[in-house]
N, C-alpha and C positions, 0 to 999 in steps of 0.2 A: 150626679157627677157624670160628665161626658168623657170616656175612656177614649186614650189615643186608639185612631185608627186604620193602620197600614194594608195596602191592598199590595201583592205580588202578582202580578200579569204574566203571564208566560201565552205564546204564542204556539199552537199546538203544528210541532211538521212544519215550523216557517217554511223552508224552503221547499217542501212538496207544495205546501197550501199554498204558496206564490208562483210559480210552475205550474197550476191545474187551472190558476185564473185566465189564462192562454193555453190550454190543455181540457178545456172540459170532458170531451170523449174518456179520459182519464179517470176523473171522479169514478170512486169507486173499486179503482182496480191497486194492483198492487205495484209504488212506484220505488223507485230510489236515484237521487240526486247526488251526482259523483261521476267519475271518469272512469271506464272502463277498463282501463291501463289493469295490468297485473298489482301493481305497488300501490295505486291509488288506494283512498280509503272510502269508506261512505259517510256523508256530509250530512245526510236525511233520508229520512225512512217513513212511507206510510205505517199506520196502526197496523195494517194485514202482515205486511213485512216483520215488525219489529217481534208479532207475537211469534213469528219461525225464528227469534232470537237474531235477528239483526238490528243493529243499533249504530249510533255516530261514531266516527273514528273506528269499527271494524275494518279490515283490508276488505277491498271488493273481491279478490281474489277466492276470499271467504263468505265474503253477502251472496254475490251470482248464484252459485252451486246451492242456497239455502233457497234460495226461491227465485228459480230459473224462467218463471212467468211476468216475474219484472219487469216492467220497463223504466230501462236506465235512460234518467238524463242528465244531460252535462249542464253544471252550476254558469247561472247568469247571475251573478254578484249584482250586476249594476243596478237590478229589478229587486234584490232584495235589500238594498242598500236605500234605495230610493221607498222602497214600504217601510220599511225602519224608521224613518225619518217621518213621513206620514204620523206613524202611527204614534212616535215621543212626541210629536208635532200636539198631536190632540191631547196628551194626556197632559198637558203645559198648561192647556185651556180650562181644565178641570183643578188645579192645586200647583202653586209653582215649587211645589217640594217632591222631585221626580228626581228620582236614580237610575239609570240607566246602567244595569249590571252586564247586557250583551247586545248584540243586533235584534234581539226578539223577547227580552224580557227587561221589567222593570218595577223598581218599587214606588209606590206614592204613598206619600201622608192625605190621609182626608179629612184631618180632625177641623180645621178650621174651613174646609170648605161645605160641609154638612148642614151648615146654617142654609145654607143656599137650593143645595145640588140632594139632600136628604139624607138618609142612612149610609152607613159602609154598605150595606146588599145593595139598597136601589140605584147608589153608584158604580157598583159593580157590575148589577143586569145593564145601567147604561151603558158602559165601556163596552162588553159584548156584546148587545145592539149593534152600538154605534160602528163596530169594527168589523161587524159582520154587513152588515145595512152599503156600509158605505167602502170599504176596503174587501169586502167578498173573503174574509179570512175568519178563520176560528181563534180563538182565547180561551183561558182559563184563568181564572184569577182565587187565588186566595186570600182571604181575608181574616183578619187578626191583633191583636195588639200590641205584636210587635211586629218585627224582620224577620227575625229566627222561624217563627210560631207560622207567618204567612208564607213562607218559603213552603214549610212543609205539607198547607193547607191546599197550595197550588197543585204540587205536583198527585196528591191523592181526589183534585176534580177532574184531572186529564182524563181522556181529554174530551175537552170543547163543554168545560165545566164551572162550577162553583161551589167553593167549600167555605164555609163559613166556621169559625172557632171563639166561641165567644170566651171575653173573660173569664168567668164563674168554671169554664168547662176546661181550662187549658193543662189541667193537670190530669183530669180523665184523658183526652187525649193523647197527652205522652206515653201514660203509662205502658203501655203494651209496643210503644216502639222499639223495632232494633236500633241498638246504637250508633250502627252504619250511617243509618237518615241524618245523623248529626253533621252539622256544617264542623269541618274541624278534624273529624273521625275518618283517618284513611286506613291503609293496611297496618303500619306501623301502630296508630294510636291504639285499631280497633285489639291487636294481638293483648297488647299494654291492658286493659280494659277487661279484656275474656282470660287473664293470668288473674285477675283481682275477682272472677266470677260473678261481670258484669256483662250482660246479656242485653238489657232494656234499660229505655231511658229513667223509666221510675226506681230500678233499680238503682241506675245511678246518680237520681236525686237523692237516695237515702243513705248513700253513702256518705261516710263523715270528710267532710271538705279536707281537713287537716291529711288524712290520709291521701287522696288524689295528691294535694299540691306538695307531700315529701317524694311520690312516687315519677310524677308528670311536671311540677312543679308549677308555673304559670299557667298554663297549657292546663292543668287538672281544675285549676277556679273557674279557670271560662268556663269549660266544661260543667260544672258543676253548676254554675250560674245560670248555663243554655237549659242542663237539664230538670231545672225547677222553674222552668217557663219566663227565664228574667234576662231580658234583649233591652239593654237602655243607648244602642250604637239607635243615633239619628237618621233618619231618608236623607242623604247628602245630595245637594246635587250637581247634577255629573258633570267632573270634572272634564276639561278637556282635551283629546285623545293626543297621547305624545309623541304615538305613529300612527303609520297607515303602513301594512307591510302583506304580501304576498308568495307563493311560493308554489314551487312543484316538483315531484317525487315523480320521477323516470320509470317506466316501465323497464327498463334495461341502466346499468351503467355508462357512462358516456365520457366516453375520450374526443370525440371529436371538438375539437373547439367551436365550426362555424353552428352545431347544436346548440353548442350552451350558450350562446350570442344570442341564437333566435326566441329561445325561451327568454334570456334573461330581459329581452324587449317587450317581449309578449306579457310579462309579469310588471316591469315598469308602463304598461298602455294600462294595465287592471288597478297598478297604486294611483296612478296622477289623473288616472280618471276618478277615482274615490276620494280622491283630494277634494277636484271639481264638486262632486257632488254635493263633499262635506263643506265647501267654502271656504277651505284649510289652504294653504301652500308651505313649500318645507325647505325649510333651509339647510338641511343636510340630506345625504343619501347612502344609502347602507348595502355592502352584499351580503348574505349568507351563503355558504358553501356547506354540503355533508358528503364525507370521499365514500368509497367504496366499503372502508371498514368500519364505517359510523364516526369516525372522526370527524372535526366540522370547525369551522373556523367565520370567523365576520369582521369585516372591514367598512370600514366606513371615511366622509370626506364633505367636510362645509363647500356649501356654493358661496356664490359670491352674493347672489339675489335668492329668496326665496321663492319659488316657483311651482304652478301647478303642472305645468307640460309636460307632456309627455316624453317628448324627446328628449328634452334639458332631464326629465329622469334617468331615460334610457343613457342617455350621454354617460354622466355620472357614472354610472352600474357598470356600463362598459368600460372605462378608465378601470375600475377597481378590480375589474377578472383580468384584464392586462397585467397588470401590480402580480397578476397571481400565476400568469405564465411563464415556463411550463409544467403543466399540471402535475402534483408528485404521484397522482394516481385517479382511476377514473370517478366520477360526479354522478350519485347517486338522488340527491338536491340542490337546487338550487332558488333564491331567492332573491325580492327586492323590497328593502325598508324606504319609506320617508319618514325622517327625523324632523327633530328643532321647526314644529306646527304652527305657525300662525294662522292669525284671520286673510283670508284673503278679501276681504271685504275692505280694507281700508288701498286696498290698488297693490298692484304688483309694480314692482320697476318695468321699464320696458325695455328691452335690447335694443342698442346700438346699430343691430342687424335686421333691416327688415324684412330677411328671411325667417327669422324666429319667428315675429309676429304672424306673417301667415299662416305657418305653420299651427301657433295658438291659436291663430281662428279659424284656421280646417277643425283643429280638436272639437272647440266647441259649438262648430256645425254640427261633425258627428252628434254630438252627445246630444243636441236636440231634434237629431233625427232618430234615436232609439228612442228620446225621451216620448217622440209621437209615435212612431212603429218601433213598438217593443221587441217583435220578431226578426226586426232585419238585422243585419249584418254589416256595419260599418268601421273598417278593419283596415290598418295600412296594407300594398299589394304585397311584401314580402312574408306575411303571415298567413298568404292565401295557396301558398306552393302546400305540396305535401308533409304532414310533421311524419318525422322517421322516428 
């Protein structure tokens, strides 16, 4: 009998390992990708970095001072946005049953492609070839029979690994896990969990189900189901994104308004250029706001046309911080969503104006001048003054 076969792909440092391919001097040293700013946080972290206990979403305030030999760079979205796609790109070509869980990680089914393509490992060593060979990047992949079981296989080959878990062994495996590793299991469940003097996952296979689902109730079966190796949720696949949204966290407070204009442009050039990318355009657009006190608020407003530009985003975003003048207090965040996603493959309307249009087609000169000089810098002039 041929057991189902899920592979979990994770991409090891995506965004250092994308960053060092135009950085080689780098290799090897210790990097982190993020913005300097006090509030910022860190986005990625080389292996050297993360063992002095730096990790994603720390403040850099707090990464810097742990490993002051860093060198910090500032995130190029459009470079990782573009190997993302690359890389679901390829794995379409090996099983059309691909999940796309983030920018850098993904589930496939292999059971019906095996006939072909050979084992779960030998497709696995090819994925990491193929991705190393030809995209200059590392992977790890886990392998297993199911979702659950390959999630956790992945992250113990990191990195730039392969873990393999076969059927027969899926219960030696667990047994010795904390029950942290569990998909499901956060602060809240894990407290719920060490009250009942459950520590390990095999522990909490032997637990009598009846008990969990009076304590936890729905939430304690799943559980119980994860923790006897039983994942019957299918490789879906992936559905298509409902936003594309952006954002940024001020070094300081900001009252001035022509600030939070220039950001909130600079943040609409980073959505509707990710639109472009993804072939998407959006018929809504959204602001986010976060005050001073962590209060926070979001507004949003249908177009008339679905659109990927730039400007027609900007446009939008700027209407909706007007709506919100004058501020009740100073803007600690700010942000820009596109909503209501289409294909932009089937044509955009055109505007009436044929200053729009040009304007669309400066966009997508830039975008295929980064797409050939990855390094340059192709920017409207008013982004090019000093950020304060």
């Amino acid at each position: 009998m041929v057991h189902r076969a899920v592979l979990h792909v994770d991409m090891d440092a995506f965004f250092v390992s994308v960053e060092l391919r135009n950085r080689p001097e780098l290799v090897g040293k210790p990097v982190i990708v993020g913005f300097p700013e006090g509030r910022s946080v860190v986005l990625s972290a080389s292996y050297d970095c993360r063992a002095r206990g730096i990790h994603s979403a720390m403040p850099m305030s707090q990464a810097i001072p742990l490993m002051p030999e860093a060198t910090i760079i500032e995130p190029s979205h459009h470079l990782y946005a573009q190997a993302s796609g690359e890389i679901m790109a390829y794995f379409r070509t090996l099983t059309p049953l691909v999940e796309q869980v983030s920018v850098d990680e993904a589930f496939l089914d292999v059971t019906g492609s095996m006939r072909m393509l050979g084992g779960p490992m030998e497709i696995g060593r090819t994925i990491r070839e193929h991705i190393r060979k030809n995209m200059g990047l590392p992977a790890s992949v886990g392998i297993a029979k199911n979702k659950f079981i390959a999630k956790l296989a992945s992250t113990y080959a990191k990195p730039d690994g392969m873990a393999v878990i076969a059927p027969e062994r899926t219960e030696e495996f667990l047994e010795d896990l904390p029950v942290s590793k569990m998909w499901g299991v956060g602060k809240r469940t894990g407290q719920q969990l060490h009250a009942l003097g459950i520590e390990t996952v095999g522990q909490l296979s032997r637990e009598p189900e009846e008990r969990l689902i009076d304590r936890m109730g729905e939430h304690g079966r799943s559980l119980h189901r994860l923790a006897n190796g039983i994942d019957e949720r299918p490789v879906e696949v992936t559905r298509d994104e409902k936003s594309i949204s952006a954002e940024h966290t001020f070094a300081v407070d900001i009252s001035e308004v022509r600030l939070l204009e220039d950001e909130l442009m600079r943040q609409s050039h980073r959505v509707a250029k990710r639109l472009r990318d993804h072939g998407k355009a959006a018929g809504g657009v959204g602001l986010k706001i976060k005050y001073r006190d962590f209060t926070g608020l979001t507004r949003s407003r249908a177009l008339g046309a679905a659109t990927d530009s730039s400007a027609t985003v900007g446009e939008a975003a700027m209407l909706l911080l007007t709506k919100l003048l004058p501020l009740s207090q100073p803007v600690r965040l700010i942000g820009v969503r596109a909503e209501r996603l289409e294909d932009s493959a089937a044509g955009l309307q055109l505007s009436l104006d044929p200053k729009d249009e040009k304007v669309r087609d400066a966009e997508r000169v830039a975008d295929l001048i980064g797409q050939k000089f990855p390094q340059s810098l192709v920017t409207p002039a008013r982004f090019l003054r000093p950020r304060e």
